[in-house]
C-alpha positions in Angstrom: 0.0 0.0 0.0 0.8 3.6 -0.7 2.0 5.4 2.5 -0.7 7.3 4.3 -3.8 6.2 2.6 -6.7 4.2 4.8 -3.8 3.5 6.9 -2.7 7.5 7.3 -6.4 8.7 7.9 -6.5 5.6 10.8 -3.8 7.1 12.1 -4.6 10.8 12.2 -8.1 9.8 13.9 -6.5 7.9 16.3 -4.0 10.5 17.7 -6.8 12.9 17.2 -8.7 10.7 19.6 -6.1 10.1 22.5 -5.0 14.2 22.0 -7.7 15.7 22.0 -10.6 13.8 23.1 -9.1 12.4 26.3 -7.8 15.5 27.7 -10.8 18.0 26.5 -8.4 20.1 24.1 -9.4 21.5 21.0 -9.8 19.0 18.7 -9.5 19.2 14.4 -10.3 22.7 13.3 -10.9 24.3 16.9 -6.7 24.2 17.9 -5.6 27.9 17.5 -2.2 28.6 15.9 0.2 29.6 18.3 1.7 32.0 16.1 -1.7 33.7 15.3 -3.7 33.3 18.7 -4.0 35.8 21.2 -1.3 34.8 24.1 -4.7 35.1 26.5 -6.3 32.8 24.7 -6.1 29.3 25.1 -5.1 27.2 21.8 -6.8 24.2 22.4 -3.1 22.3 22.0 -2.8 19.0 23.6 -0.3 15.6 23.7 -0.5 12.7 24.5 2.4 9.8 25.1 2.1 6.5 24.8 5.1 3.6 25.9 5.3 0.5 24.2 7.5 -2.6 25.2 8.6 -3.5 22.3 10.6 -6.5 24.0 6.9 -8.1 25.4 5.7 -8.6 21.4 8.8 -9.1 19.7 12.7 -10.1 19.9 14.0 -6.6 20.4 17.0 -7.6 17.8 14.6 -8.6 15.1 12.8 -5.5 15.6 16.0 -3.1 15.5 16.7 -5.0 12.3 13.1 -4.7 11.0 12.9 -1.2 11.7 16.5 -0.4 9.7 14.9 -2.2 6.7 11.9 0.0 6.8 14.3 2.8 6.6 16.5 1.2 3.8 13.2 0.9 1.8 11.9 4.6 2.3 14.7 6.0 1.6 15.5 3.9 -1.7 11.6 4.4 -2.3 11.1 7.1 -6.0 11.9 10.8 -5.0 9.9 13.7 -6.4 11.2 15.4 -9.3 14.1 17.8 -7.9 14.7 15.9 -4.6 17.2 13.9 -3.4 16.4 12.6 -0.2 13.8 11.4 1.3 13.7 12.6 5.0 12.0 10.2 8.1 10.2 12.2 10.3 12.5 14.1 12.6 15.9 14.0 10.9 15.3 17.8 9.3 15.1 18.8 12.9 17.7 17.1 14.4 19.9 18.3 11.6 18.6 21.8 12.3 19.6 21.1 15.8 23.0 20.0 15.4 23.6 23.0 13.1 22.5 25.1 15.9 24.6 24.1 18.4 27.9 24.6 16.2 26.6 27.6 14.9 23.9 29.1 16.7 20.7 29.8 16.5 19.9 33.0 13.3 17.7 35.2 14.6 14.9 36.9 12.6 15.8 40.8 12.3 12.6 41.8 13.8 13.2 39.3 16.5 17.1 40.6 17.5 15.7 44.3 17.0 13.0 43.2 19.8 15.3 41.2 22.4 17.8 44.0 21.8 15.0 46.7 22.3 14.3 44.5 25.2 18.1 44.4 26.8 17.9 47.9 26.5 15.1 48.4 28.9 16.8 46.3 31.2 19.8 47.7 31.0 21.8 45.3 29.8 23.7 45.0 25.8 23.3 42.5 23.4 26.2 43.4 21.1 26.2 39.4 20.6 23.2 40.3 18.4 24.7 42.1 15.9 24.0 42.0 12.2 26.7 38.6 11.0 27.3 37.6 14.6 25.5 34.2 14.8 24.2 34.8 11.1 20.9 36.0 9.9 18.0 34.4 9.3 16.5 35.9 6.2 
C-alpha cells in the first residue's frame, strides 16, 4: 500500500482521539495557531504519550533490524522530481539542531531588534546580536 492512505487517515483519527478527546483540548479545526492566537487565549493544544514494550511482542534484535529495513526501503523508495532525499520524520530537525549548536541559532531581524530593544530596557547590551554575529535568518 501507498504510504498514508486508509492507513494515514486511521492514524490521524487515532492521535486525534487520544490528543484531544481524552484530555478535553481543542480537537481538528478548533486548535488555535500559536503564532496567530492571542497569548490570552487558550489554543486548544494537547499531547499525548504513549510507551510500548517492544521487547513483550517481539525479539528486540529482530525488531531493530526490521525497523532499519523500513528505513532502507523509504529512503530507496522514488523521490519527487528535484529531490534527493527522502527525509523520516525528525531528521530535518535534528539536523537543524546539530547546526544550531555549532553555529547558533539565526535570529529573525525583527526578533534581534525586539530582544535587543528589550536588553535595552533592562539595562543590559546584546552586542552578541549584531547583524553577522550568529548569522541571519532571512
Amino acid at each position: 500500500m501507498p504510504m498514508a492512505g486508509h492507513k494515514g487517515y486511521g492514524l490521524a483519527v487515532m492521535v486525534e482521539a487520544l490528543c484531544a478527546l481524552t484530555s478535553g483540548a481543542g480537537m481538528l479545526g478548533d486548535i488555535l495557531s500559536w503564532g496567530l492566537a492571542d497569548p490570552a487565549k487558550h489554543t486548544g493544544h494537547s499531547h499525548a504519550f504513549v510507551a510500548i514494550d517492544v521487547a513483550a511482542m517481539a525479539p528486540l534484535q529482530e525488531f531493530r533490524k526490521r525497523v532499519d529495513e523500513l528505513i532502507r526501503r523509504i529512503r530507496s523508495a522514488p523521490k519527487a522530481q528535484g529531490s534527493d532525499r527522502i527525509w523520516l520524520p525528525g531528521e530535518i530537525e535534528a539536523e537543524k539542531m546539530k547546526a544550531a549548536l555549532v553555529h547558533g541559532v539565526a535570529l529573525p531581524k525583527d526578533v534581534r531588534a525586539s530582544l535587543k530593544g528589550l536588553a535595552e530596557d533592562l539595562g543590559m547590551t546584546a552586542e552578541w546580536m549584531e547583524e553577522g554575529e550568529l548569522g541571519s535568518a532571512k
